[in-house]
DRENLUM-842220 format. One record per atom (N, C-alpha, C): residue in one letter; x, y, z. Coordinates in steps of 0.1 Angstrom, whole numbers, plus 2048, in hexadecimal, padded with zeros to 3 digits. Layout:
aXYZ...
***
This chain:
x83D76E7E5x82F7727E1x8307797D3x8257757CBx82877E7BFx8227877BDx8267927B7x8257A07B3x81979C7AFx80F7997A6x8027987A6x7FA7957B2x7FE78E7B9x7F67887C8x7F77957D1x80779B7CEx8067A47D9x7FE7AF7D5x7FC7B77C9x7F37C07C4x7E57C27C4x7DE7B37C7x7D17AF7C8x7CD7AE7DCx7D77AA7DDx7D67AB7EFx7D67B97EFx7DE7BF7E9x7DE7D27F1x7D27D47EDx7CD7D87E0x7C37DB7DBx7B97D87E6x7B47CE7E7x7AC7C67F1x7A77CE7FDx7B97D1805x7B77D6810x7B57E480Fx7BC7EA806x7B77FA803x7A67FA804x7A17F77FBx7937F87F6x78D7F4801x78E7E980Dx7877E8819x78B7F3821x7967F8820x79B7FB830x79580C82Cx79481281Ex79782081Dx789821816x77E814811x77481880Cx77381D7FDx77D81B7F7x7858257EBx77B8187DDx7758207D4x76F81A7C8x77B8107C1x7798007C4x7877F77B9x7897FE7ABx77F80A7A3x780806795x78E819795x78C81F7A3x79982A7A5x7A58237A7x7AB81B7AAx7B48177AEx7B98107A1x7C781579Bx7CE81678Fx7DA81B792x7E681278Ex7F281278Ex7F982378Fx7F382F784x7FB83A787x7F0841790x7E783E793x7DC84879Cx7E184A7A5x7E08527ACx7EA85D7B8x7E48577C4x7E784C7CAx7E78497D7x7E08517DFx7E485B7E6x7DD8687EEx7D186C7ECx7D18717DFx7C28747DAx7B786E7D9x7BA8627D3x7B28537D2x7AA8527DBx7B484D7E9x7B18487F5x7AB8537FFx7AD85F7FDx7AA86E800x7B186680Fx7BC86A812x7C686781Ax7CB870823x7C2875832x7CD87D839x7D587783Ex7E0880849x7E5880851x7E086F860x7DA86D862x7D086886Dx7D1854861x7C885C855x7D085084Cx7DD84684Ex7E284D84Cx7EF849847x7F583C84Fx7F184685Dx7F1839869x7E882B865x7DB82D862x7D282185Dx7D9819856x7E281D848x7E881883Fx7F1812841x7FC81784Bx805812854x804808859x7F9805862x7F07F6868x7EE7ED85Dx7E77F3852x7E17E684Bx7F07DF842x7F87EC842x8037E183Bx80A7DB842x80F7DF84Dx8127D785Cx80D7C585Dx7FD7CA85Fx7FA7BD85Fx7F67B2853x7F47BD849x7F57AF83Fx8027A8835x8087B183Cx8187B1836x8227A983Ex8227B084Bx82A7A7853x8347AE857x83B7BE84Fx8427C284Fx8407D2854x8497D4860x8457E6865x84A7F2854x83D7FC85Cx84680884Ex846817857x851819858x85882785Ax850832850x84A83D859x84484584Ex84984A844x85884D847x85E85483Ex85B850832x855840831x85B835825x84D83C81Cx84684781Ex83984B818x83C858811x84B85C811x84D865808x84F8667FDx85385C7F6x8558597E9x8478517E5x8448517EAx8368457E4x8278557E4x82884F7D1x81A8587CEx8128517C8x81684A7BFx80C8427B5x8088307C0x80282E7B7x7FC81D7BFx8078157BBx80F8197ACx8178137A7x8278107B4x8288227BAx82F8247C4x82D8197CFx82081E7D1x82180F7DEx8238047DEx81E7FC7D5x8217F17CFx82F7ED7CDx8357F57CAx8447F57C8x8487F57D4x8457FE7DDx84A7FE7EEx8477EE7F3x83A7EB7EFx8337DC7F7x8417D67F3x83F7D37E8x8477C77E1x8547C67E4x85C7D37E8x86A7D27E8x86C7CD7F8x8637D0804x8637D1811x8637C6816x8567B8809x8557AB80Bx8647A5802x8677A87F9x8757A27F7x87E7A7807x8807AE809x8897B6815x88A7AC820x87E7A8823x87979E82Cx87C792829x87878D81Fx87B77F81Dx88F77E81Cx89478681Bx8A578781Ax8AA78482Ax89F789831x8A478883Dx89F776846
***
């Protein structure tokens, strides 16, 4: 999948799933804040990449990830991860 396809799908599902304005959502904009993201969240987020991904995520994997640019990077590296397997 390419890195542009995969950035346009997340966006997508962010902006449905969390209700979040498309024109906030920008590469260094702080994830958390954006999405005003608790705890209860995180789970939601957990699902929606689950299922449109294909691939489980361990929470831990949410500590290094701040920016959109973060996640994106997490998406990306988890679907190469997968397709290796």
């Amino acid at each position: 999948m390419e890195v542009a396809t995969i950035i346009t799908r997340t966006n997508a599902f962010l902006v449905e799933e969390f209700e979040v304005d498309p024109g906030k959502i920008a590469p260094e904009a702080d994830l958390k804040a954006t999405l005003d993201l608790d705890s209860l969240d995180y789970i939601d987020l957990v699902v929606v990449i689950e299922s449109n991904f294909g691939f489980k995520v361990k929470p831990e994997d949410f500590h290094n990830i701040v920016t959109f640019q973060d996640f994106y990077d997490y998406v990306i590296t988890r679907l190469k991860q997968k397709e290796l397997v």
